[in-house]
C-alpha positions as a Markdown table, in Angstrom:
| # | Residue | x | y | z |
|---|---|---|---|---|
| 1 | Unk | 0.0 | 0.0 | 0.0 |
| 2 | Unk | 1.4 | 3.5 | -0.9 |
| 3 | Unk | 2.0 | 6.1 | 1.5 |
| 4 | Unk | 0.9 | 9.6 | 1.1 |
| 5 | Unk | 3.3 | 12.5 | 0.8 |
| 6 | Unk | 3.6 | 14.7 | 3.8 |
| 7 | Unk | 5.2 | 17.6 | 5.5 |
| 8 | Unk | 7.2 | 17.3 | 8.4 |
| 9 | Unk | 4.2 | 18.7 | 10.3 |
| 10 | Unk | 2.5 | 15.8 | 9.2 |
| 11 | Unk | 0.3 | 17.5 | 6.1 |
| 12 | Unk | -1.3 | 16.1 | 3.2 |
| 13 | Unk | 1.4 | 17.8 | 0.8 |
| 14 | Unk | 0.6 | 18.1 | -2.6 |
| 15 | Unk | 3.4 | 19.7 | -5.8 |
| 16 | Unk | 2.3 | 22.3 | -8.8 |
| 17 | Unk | 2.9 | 20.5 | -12.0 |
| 18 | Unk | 6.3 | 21.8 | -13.4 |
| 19 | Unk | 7.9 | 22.5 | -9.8 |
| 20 | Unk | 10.7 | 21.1 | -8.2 |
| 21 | Unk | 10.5 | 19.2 | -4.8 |
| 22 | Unk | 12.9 | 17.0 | -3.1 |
| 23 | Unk | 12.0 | 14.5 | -0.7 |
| 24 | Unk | 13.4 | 13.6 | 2.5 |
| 25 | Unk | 13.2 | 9.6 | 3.6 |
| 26 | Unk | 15.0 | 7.6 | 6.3 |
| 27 | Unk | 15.4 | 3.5 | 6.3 |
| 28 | Unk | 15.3 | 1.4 | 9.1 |
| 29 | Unk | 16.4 | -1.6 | 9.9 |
| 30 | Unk | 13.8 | -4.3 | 11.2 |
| 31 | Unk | 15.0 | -3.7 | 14.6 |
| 32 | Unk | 14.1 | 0.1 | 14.1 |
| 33 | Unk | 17.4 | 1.3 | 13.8 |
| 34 | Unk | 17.9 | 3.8 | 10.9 |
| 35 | Unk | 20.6 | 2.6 | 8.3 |
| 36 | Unk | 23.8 | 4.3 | 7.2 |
| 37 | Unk | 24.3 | 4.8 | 4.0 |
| 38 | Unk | 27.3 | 2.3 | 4.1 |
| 39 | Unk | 24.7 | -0.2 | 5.0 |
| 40 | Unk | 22.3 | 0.7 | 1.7 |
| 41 | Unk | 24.1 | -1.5 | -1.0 |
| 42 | Unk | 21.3 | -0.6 | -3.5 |
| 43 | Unk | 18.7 | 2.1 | -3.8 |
| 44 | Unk | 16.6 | 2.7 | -7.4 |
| 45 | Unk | 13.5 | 4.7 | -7.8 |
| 46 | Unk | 10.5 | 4.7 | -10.6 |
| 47 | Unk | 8.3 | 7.2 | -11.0 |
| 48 | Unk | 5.1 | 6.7 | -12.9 |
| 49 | Unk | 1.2 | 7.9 | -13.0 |
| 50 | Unk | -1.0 | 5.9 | -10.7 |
| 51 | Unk | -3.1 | 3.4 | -13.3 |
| 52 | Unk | -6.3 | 4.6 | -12.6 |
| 53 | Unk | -5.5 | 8.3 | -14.2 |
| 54 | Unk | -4.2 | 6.4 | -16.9 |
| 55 | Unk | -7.2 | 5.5 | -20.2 |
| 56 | Unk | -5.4 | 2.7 | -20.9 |
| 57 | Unk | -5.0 | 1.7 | -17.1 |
| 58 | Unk | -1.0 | 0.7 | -17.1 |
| 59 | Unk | 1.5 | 2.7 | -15.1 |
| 60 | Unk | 3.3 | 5.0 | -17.4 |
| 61 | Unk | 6.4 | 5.8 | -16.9 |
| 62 | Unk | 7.7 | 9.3 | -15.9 |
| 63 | Unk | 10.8 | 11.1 | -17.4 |
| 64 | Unk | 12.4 | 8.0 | -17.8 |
| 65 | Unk | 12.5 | 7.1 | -14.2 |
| 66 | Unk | 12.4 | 3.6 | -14.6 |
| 67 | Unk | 14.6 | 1.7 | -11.6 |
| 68 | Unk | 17.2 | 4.6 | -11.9 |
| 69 | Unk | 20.0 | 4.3 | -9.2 |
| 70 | Unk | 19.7 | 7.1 | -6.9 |
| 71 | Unk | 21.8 | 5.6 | -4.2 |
| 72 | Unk | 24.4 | 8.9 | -4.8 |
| 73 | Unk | 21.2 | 10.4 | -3.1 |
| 74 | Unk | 21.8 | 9.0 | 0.1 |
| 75 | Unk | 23.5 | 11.2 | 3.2 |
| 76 | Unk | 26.1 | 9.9 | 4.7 |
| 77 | Unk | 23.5 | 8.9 | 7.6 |
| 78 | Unk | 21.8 | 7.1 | 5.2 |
| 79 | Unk | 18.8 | 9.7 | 4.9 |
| 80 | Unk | 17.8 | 10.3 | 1.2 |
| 81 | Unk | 17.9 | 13.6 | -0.2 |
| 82 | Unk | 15.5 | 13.3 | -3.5 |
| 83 | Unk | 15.0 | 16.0 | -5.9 |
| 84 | Unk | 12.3 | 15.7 | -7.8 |
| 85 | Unk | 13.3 | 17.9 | -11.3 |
| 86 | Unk | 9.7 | 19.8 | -13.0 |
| 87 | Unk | 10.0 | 17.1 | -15.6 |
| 88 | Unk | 9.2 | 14.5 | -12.6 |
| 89 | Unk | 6.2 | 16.3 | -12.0 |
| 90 | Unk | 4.7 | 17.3 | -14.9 |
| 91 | Unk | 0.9 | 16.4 | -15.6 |
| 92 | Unk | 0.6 | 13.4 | -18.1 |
| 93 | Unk | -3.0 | 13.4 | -19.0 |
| 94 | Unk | -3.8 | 17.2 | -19.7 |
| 95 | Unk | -7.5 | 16.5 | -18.8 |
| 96 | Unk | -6.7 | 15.8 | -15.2 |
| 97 | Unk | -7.0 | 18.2 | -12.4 |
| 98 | Unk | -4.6 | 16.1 | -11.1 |
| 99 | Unk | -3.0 | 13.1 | -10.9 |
| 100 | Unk | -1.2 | 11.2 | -8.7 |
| 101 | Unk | 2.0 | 9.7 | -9.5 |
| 102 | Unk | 3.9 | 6.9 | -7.5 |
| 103 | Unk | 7.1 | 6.9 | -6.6 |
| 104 | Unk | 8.8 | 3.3 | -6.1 |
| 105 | Unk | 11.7 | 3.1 | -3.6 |
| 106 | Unk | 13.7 | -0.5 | -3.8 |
| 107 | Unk | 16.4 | -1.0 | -1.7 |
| 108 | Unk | 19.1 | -3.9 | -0.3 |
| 109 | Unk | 20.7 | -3.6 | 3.2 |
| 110 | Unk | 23.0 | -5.7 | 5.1 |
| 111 | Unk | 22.3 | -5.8 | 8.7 |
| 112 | Unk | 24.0 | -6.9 | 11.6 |
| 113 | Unk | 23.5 | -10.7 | 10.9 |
| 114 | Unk | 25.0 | -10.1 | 8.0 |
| 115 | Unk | 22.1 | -11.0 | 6.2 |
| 116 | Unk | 21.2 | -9.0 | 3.0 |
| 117 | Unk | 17.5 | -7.8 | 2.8 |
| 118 | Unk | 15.2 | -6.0 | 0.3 |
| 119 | Unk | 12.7 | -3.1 | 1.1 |
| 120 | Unk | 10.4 | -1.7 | -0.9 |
| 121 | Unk | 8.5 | 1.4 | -0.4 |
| 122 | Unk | 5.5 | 3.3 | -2.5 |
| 123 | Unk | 4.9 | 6.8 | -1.8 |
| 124 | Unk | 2.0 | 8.7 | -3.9 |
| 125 | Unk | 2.7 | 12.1 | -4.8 |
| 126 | Unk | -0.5 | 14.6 | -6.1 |
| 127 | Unk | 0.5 | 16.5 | -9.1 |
| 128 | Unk | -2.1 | 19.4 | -9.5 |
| 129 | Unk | -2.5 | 20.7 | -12.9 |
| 130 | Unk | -1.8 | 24.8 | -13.3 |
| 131 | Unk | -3.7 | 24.9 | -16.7 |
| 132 | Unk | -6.7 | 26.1 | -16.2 |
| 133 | Unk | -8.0 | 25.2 | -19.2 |
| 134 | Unk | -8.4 | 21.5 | -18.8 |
| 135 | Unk | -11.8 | 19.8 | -19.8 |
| 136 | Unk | -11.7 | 17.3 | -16.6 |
């Protein structure tokens, strides 16, 4: 199940189509510990539209952000540092008031048992479309 974009005061954030945004994130560890980035042997992202904005109800992808690396991301704490470029959050389907895309965080960590484990994370992001001269 995605998770919805928020603020660090814990709003519903939303993003103009065209703007840029970055996005901060943390991992943890199962035992709730947050991983360094020395820990994070993998980290890609996709970005597409959520299917149901979609006519032909597939998940386009956007700019090209399909399993990209972004591991150079990372802080040296491990916290990611994402920034989202106005091409990331453009509007797809021009008769949307907006849409909501995904973005699709895999990663691989090796914990303390040496043991190396997979996360994956979904967090929707709502695009809201400037034009006011959409017919949706």
């Amino acid at each position: 199940m995605a998770i919805v974009l928020k603020n660090s005061t814990g709003v519903v954030q939303s993003i103009d189509e065209g703007e840029s945004a970055v996005i901060t994130a943390t991992f943890k560890d199962r035992d709730g510990s947050q991983l360094e980035a020395s820990s994070i042997t993998s980290l890609t992202m996709s970005l597409f539209v959520d299917p149901c904005y979609d006519p032909e109800d597939k998940a386009t992808i956007i700019n090209s952000r399909d399993n990209v690396d972004i591991r150079s991301s990372l802080e040296v704490d491990g916290t990611l540092l994402l920034k989202l470029t106005p091409e990331d959050n453009a509007i797809i389907y021009a008769d949307n008031k907006q849409e909501d895309h995904i973005i699709r965080l895999t990663w691989t960590w090796i914990n303390a048992d040496v043991s190396t484990l997979t996360g994956i994370a979904e967090y929707y992001v709502t695009i809201v479309n400037l034009d006011t001269t959409y017919s949706g």
